[in-house]
Every structure is written in structure tokens, then in C-alpha cells.
N, C-alpha and C positions, 0 to 999 in steps of 0.2 A: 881554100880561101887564104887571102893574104892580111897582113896589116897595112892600114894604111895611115901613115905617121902627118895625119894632117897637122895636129895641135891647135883643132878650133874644129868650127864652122857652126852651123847655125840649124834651130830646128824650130819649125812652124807648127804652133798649137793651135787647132780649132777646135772653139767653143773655150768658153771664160765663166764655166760654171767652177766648184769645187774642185773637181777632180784636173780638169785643162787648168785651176790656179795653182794647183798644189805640182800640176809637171811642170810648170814654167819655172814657179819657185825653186826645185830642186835641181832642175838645167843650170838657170843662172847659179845657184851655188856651185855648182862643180864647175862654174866658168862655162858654161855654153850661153850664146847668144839666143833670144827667143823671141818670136813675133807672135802675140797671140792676138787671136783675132774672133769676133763673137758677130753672130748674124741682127740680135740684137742693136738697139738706138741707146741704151741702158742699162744699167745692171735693175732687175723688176724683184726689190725687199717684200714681197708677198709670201706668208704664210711659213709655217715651221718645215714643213717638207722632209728633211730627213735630219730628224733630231739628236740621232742616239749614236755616239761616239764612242770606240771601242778604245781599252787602255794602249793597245799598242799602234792604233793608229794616231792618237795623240801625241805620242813620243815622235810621229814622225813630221808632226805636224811641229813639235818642238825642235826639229832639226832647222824648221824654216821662221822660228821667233813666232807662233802662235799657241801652242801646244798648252805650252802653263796658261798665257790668257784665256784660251777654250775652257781649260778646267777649271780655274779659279771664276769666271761668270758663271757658266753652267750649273746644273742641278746632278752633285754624285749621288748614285746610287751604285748598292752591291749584293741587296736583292731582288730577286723576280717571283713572287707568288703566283700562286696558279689555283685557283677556284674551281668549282664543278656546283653550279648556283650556289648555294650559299656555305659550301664545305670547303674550305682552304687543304688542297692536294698535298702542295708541298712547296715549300720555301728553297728556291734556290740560290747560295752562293757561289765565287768564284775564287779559285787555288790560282795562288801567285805564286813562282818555283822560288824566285828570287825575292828581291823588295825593290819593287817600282814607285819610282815617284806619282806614281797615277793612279785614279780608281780605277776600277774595273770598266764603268760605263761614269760618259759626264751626256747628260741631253740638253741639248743648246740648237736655238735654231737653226737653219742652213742659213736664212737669210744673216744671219750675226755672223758665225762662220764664214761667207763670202765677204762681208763686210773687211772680217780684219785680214782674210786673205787678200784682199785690195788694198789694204796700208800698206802691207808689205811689199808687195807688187809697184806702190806707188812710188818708195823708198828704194830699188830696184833698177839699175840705170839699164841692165843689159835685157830688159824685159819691155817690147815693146807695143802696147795694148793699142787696138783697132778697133773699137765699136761699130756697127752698122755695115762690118764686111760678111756678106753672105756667101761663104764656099760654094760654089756653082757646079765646081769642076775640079778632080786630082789628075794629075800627070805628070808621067815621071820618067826615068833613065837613068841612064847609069851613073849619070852626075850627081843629081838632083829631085827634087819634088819642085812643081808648078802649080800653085791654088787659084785658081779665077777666081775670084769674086765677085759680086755685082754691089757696088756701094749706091750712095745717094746721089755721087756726082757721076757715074757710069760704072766700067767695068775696069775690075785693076787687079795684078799679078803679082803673088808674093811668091817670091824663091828660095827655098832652104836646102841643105842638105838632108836631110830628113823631114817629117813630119806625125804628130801625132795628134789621132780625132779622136775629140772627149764633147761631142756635140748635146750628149745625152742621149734621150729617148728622137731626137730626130736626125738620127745617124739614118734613114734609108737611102735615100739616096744615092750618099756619098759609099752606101755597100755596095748598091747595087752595081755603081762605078768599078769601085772592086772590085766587083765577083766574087763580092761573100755573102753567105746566105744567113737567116735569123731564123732559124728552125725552132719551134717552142709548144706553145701553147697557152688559151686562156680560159679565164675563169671566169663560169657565169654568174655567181653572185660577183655582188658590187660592194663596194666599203665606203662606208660616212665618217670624214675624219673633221670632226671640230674643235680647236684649238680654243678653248675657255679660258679667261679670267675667273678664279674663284679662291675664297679660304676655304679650303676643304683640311681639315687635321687630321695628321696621320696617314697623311698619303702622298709625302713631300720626299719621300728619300727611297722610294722603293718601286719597278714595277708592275703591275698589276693584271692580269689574264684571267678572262671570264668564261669558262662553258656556259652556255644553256641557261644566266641566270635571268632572276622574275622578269626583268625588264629589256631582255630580248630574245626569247625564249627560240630554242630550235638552232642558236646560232650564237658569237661569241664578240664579247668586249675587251677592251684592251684602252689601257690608262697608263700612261706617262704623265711623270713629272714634270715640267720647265720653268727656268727662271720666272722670277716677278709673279709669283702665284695663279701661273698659266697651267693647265693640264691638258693634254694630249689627247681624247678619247675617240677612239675606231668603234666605230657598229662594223658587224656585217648585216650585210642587207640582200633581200633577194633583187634578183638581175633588174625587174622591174621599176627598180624602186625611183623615186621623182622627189627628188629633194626641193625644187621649187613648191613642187604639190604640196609638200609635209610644213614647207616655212608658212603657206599662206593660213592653211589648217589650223596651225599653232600646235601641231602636234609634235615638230622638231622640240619646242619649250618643253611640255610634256615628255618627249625621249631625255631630253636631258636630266629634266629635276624627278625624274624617277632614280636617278644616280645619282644627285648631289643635295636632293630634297630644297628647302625652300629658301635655302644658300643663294645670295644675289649674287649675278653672273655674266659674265659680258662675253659675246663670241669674237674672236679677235680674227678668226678666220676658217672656213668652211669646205670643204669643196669633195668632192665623190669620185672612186676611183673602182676602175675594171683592171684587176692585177694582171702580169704576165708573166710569163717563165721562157725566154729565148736564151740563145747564146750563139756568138757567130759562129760560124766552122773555122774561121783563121782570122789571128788576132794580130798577125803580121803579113802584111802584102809588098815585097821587097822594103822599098824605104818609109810607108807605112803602118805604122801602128794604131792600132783601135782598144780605148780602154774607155773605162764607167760605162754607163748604160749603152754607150754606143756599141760595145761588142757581148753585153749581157743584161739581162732584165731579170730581175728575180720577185718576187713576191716580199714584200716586209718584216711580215713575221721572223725577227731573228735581226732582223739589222744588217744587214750583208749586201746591203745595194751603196750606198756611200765611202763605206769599210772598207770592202772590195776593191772601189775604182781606187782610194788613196794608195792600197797596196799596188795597185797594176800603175800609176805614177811613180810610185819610188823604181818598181823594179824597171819602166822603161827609163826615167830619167839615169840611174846611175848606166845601166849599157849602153845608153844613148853617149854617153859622156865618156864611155872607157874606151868606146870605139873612134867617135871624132878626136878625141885626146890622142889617138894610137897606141892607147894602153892594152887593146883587145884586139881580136878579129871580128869581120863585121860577122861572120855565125855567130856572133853572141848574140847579135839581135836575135836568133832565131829562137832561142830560149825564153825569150819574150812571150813567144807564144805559146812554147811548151809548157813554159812556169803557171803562166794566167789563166790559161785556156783550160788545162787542168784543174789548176783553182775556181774556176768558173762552174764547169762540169760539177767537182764537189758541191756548188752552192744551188745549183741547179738542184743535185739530187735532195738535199737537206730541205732546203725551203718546200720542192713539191712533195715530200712524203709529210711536210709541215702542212699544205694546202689541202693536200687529200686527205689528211685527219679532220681538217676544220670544216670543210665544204666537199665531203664523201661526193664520188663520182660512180659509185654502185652500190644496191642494197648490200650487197657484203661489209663491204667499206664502213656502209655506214650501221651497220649492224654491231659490227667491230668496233666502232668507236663508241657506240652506248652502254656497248658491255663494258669495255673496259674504263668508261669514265662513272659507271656504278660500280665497279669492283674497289675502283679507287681508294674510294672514301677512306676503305679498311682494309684495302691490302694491297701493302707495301710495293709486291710487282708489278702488281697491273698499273701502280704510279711511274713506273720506270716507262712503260709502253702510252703513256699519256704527252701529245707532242704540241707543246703551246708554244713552238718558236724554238730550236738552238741556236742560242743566240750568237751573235757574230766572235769570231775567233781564227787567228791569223792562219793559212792556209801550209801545208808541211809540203817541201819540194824533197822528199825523201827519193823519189824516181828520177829527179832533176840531171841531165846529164852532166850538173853543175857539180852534185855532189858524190863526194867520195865514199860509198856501203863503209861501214867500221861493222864485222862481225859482232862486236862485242856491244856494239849498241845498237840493235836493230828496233825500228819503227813497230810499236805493238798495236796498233791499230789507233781509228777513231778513239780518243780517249771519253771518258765519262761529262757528262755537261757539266760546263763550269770547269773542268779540271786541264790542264796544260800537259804533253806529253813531259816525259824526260829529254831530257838534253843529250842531243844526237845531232847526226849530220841530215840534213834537210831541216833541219828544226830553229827556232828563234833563238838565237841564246838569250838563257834568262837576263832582263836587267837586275845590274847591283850597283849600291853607291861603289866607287873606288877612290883610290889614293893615287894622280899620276903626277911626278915632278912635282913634288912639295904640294898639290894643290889639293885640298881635299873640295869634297864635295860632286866631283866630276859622277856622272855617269857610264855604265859600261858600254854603253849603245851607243852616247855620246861620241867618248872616241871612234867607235866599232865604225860611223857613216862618214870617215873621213878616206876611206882604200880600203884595203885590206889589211886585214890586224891580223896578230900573231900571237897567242898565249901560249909562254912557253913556262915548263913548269921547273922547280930546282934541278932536277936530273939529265937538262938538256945543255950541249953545247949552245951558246947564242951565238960566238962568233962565227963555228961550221954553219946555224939555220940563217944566220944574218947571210955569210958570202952566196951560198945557194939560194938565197931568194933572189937575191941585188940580183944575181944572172941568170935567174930563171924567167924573171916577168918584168916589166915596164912599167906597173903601175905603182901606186904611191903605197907606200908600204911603213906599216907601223908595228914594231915585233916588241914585246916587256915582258917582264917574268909576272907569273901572274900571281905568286910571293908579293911581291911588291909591290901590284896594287891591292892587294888584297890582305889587307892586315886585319882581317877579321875572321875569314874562312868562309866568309858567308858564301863567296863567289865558287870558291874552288868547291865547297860543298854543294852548293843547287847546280853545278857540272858533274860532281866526283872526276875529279882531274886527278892522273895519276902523275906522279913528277917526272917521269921519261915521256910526256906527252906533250905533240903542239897541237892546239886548237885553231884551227885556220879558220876564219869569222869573216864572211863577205861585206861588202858596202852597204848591204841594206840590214845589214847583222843576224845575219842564215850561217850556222854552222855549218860547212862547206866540207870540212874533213875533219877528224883528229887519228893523225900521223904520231908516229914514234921512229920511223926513218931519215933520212934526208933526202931517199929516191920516191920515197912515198910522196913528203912536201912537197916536190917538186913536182909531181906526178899532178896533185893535187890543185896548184897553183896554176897548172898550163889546162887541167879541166875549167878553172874560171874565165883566163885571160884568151883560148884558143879550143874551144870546147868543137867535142866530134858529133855532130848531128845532121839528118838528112834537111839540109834547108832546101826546102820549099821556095825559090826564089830565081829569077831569070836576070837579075843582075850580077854579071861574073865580077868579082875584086879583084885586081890588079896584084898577083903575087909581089911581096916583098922580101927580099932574101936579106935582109939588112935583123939578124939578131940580138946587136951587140945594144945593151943599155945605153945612149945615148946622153953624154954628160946632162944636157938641161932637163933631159927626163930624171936622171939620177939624184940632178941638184933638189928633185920636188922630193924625191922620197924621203920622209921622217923615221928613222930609226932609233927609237928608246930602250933603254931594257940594259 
């Protein structure tokens, strides 16, 4: 594979839900042109849908100027309770490594969420929004991607160099174009999820998970907080269940004030869901991409369906951008798929051993989970094997051919619920306030989504890591000691940085390496910019033998420290 030193071009999003707002957003920041396009006459502000917003995807949502407004509306919370009827299990919190400017979880509706992702967007010149173009048709070549659409005044053809489909859950077609398959499965119970107006006290800042209690016996509830004294609450229901039948009955009233008692209450919105658990076989199809529900479905419990797609937009938007930039080879895209698809997979397995606890699919099954949700009450283990949701939490590319093994800090498994691994290569680095160029208050993540950064510690040469970067990669490079910003320790401590160590920190701020060489660095830099993987892909790249850093590409690169 080659580079190809365009310094531009342009990539088409379809679908203008969350996940297609939040990749346009971060295209246009890194300077890529974007056409997004939604089958929809309107954006449709109906109902909370996916509420519950994870601390680190906020931050990345703060990269695009909405991140503090989510959380500052929002309702934080940083417990999750967990019942078994009327015996509270155990109280779960969540381990921060670092100090994030963010809670753990803020739950704010989607429909507000797209709202102020549409300011932004509106504010946004190189972002250009299509309402009412219906994707028909993908086609592609070695050039480009070709979208038909079918609008209101006929049939019209948008052209990019790339493209990425975030259509949601009505991504079939456009797979089946593909030739990617949604292998999965579904669930025969059903879930009633009504979105209440109510003062309920004491139930404003915390999760809430119900086994088997008096008021839906056999099956389980689930209660979120939301702005404006709104609550969240899921039944499960069995497969048959007729939520027209239960409103005429007046028995839907009855389900409710069995849980909030004679509390006046208004339903702000309603509506009944059959869960699923797919995921595509391939989340890259040469110059497309498929992310959020278009290349995975997962089930709720845990929060990993919204989460999820924001992460699969950071990670396609910056390679999308390192490649058209020529800061990369286009195999970087491939890692698109490696990164997510795996990410995927994990959320797949978590959510259905989350489903198959809730809604048992054999008398084993379900025999196992009465044992162990009576064991509970009083003993401590059998609460550890009690599974009301792991809740959303950023995904480890520790396999990534992106990153560099460090012996000394190897990945120790699935960490404990609520708890963050240590700080390694595939792993997030923790955020911490910092100190850079006089300015306090900066965050580390902050800088970290602007290229590639460099933490290097007192014991290292910066002028040797400085020259051997500049001629190792092409992209925008930011190298500081990490003394210096870090006049607290807090940072070098939530890493344990040794002072002969560089920390190589990617654009989406994934520990990538920590080097103590300057053959390693290097080694390390060209696994980001030029990574060795079997791409799956029938578009060949036009080698480039042209190595040499390029003055205007040089002139981007920011070097501090």
C-alpha cells in the first residue's frame, strides 16, 4: 500500500442521526469536507431513546463544543443499584484512574443531544446537510464512492472520496449492497419503555435495576433519571404483550403507580421494543465504512449502543482524515474494522450473557439465575455473578495492530465493573488537568485529539525524539515533557511514567506505545501512520515512493516541550 498525498478530499455521511452527526463533526475538524445526507423530510425530536452517556464519550463529544453542554443539562449520576424485589444487591460505583472533568454517566435525551449536534453542524461551513436524500444505491472504484439517492424532486448522485453509513437500524439494504451479512439474534420477550414526568424523591441521581420485584413479577425493571423530573422506566414484558390493549384497560396507569404510587404523572412518551444482538461480518468495504447500529445492534442493558457508535465515529473520522490528509496509508483504514469490529464482538458478548441472565433461554439458565439472585441477598459471591447490565465502558485495542505490546505493561483482563484498567498500550490514557504554555486548565485528552502527542519524561533526549519523529511520519505531531505539564504528579502517577520513557498517545488518545528507544519510537510511529495488516479490499493504492516530510506538511506539525 502507498500514500497518497492528496491534502483533502471529501467524505459522504449517511444518515444525520448521533452517531453520522458526531462523524461529520469530527471530519470537518480535522479539515475534511463532508456531505451528510439523511433519508428523512426532518430531524423527528420524538422520545428519550438512548439516554445514557458514558464519561469518555462526552469528552469526545467535547472535542466537537457539546460535551460540557450534555453534561451541564443532563442528569449525573455515579450509582447503579441493583434490587432482587425488595433487597437492594449492591450499590455500584465507578474508578476514575485520573480526574476527569466528567461524571461517570450524564442521561439526557437523544432527541436534545441531536438538537445541539445540529447547532453545531449549523455553525460548520464545510458540513453539508441534505434532508430528504434517500441512499438507494453505493458504488464505488478506485477513485471514489457514488450514493444515488432518490429525493423529492427525482433521483440525485453525491460523490466523495470515501463514505460512511451511520443510517442506524435501517442499514439493510445498503449491507446487503455490500455483501455484509448481520448474523445475530433475537429476543422473545418484549420491553415497555415509558418516559414519565414525576416528583419521585430520591431517585434523581442514581440508577436503578429490579429483579422479580412485586410489581412485575417473574421479570425485571429498570429506572433512569432525566432532566426536568422525567424518569425513564423499562418493563420487561412477555413476547405477547399489547400495549394498545393495557392503555385502553387502564392497566398501563395501574403498571405505573404500582411504582410511583399516587404521585401525579404525565407520560411524555411510550413505545415497546423487540431487542436484538447482530453485528456485521465487515465494518469496512474498501472506501466504505459502517458504524452505530448500522454495523451493530446490541440490546440496552449497559448502554453500549449510542456509546459504541460515538466511539466507531472518532475512530473512523480521525483515519479517514490521516489518510485523505496523506498523513497515513490507506491500510489504516483497515484497522477501522479491526478496532470496531472487535469492539463490537466484545459488546455483543457482554450484553447477551447480560440478556440471557434477564430473559433465561433454558431451564438451566434459568434455574441458575434464581439460585444465584437468592443467594445474593447474603452472600457476597453470588453478587459478583448477578448481571443487571455492564455498563458502557471504552473498548481496549490491546490486539490493535496499531499498538505496540510494552512486556511490562501487559493487558490483565476484563477489569472489575465500574473499574478502568491500568494504563497501557491499547488502553485510554487516563484524563488529567495539565499545565501547557502558560495556560492552565487545559485537559490531557484535550491536547492528545489534535495528532499525535508525545510524553516524554526528564531522562529523555527531546531534541534526538523531536528529529526522529519529524522523519519518521507526516503527521501533525505534538512532543512536551510531561514534567511540565504536569506540576502535580497526578498525571505521571495515574500512568507510573518512568523518566527514560516516551508515551506515544494517538488522535483519539489510545496509548499506542511506551518506547524508551528511538528505534522503538520510530517503529511505533510507522505501526500508526503505515500499519501491516491483511486488508480485505480490491482497491489497489497507487504506491508512493516520495518519503521525505514535505515543507507544508512540516509547517502543520506543532512541536512543544
Amino acid at each position: 500500500m502507498g500514500r497518497r498525498h492528496t491534502r483533502g478530499g471529501t467524505v459522504t455521511v449517511v444518515g444525520n442521526g448521533p452517531v453520522g452527526q458526531t462523524t461529520a463533526l469530527l471530519l470537518a475538524r480535522w479539515g475534511i469536507p463532508v456531505t451528510l445526507l439523511d433519508a428523512r423530510a426532518e430531524r423527528d425530536p420524538i422520545g428519550s431513546k438512548a439516554i445514557c452517556q458514558q464519561r469518555d464519550v462526552l469528552e469526545v463529544w467535547d472535542a466537537i463544543g457539546v460535551g460540557r453542554q450534555l453534561a451541564d443539562e443532563g442528569v449525573t449520576w455515579g450509582c447503579a443499584r441493583t434490587f432482587h424485589r425488595d433487597h437492594e444487591l449492591f450499590a455500584q460505583t465507578f474508578v476514575d484512574r485520573g480526574i476527569s472533568s466528567f461524571p461517570p454517566f450524564v442521561n439526557i435525551s437523544q432527541a436534545r443531544t441531536e438538537e445541539l449536534l445540529d447547532e453545531r453542524i449549523a455553525a460548520t461551513s464545510s458540513i453539508d446537510v441534505r434532508w430528504g436524500y434517500e441512499a438507494t444505491s453505493v458504488d464505488q472504484n478506485e477513485t471514489g464512492v457514488t450514493i444515488t439517492c432518490r429525493t423529492g424532486s427525482g433521483e440525485e448522485t453525491v460523490t466523495s472520496d470515501y463514505a460512511v453509513v451511520a443510517v442506524g437500524s435501517r442499514g439493510s439494504a445498503i449491507r446487503r449492497q455490500l455483501g455484509v451479512t448481520f448474523d445475530g439474534r433475537s429476543f422473545d420477550d418484549k420491553f415497555l419503555i415509558c418516559d414519565i414526568a414525576a416528583d419521585i424523591p430520591g431517585w434523581a441521581d442514581e440508577r436503578r435495576f429490579y429483579f422479580d420485584p412485586e410489581w412485575n413479577p417473574g421479570r425485571q425493571v429498570l429506572i433512569h433519571p432525566c432532566p426536568d423530573s422525567t424518569f425513564r422506566i423499562d418493563w420487561q414484558v412477555p413476547g405477547e404483550y399489547d400495549l394498545e390493549a393495557e392503555e385502553k384497560s387502564g392497566a398501563l396507569d395501574a403498571r405505573i403507580r404500582k411504582i410511583i404510587g399516587d404521585t401525579d404523572y404525565r407520560i411524555v412518551w411510550k413505545s415497546v421494543y423487540r431487542f436484538h444482538s447482530r453485528v456485521a461480518n465487515r465494518m469496512r468495504v474498501d472506501r466504505v465504512l459502517l458504524a452505530g447500529d448500522a454495523a451493530h445492534i446490541v440490546s440496552p442493558f449497559g448502554a453500549r449502543g449510542l456509546n459504541s457508535g460515538v466511539a466507531d465515529a472518532e475512530n473512523a473520522a480521525w483515519k479517514l482524515a490521516f489518510v485523505l490528509r496523506g498523513w497515513a496509508d490507506e491500510s489504516l483504514l483497515e484497522t477501522y474494522h479491526t478496532e470496531r469490529h472487535a469492539a463490537a464482538v466484545e459488546n455483543i458478548a457482554v450484553t447477551t450473557a447480560t440478556m440471557d441472565f434477564l430473559v433465561p433461554q433454558s431451564e438451566d439458565q434459568h434455574r441458575h439465575r434464581c439460585d444465584v439472585l437468592t443467594a445474593a441477598v447474603t452472600d457476597p459471591q453470588a453478587r459478583a455473578q448477578v448481571d443487571s447490565g455492564r455498563l458502557a465502558e471504552p473498548f481496549w485495542y490491546v490486539e490493535s495492530p496499531l499498538t505496540t505490546i510494552d512486556p511490562e505493561r501487559l493487558f490483565a483482563g476484563r477489569p472489575e465493573r465500574g473499574c478502568t484498567p491500568a494504563a497501557a498500550p491499547g488502553i485510554l490514557v487516563p484524563d488529567t488537568p495539565v499545565t501547557l504554555s502558560g495556560s492552565a486548565g487545559t485537559r490531557l485528552r484535550d491536547i492528545a485529539r489534535h495528532g499525535i502527542l508525545l510524553l516524554v519524561g526528564d531522562g529523555v533526549d527531546v531534541d534526538e525524539i523531536r528529529s526522529a519523529a519529524l522523519a519518521a511520519v507526516h503527521t501533525p505531531i505534538r512532543l512536551v515533557r510531561l514534567s511540565e505539564i504536569d506540576s502535580t504528579g497526578v498525571l505521571t502517577a495515574a500512568v507510573d511514567a518512568k523518566p527514560g520513557e516516551v508515551w506515544v498517545i494517538r488522535p483519539d488518545a489510545y496509548i499506542a506505545a511506551v518506547t524508551d528507544t528511538v528505534d522503538e519510537l520510530v517503529s511505533a510511529l510507522h505501526r500508526i501512520t503505515e500499519p501491516v495488516v491483511a486488508v480485505i479490499t480490491s482497491v489497489p493504492a497507487a504506491p508512493d515512493p516520495d518519503r521525505v516530510v514535505a515543507a507544508a506538511v512540516r509547517a502543520e506539525v506543532s512541536v512543544e516541550g
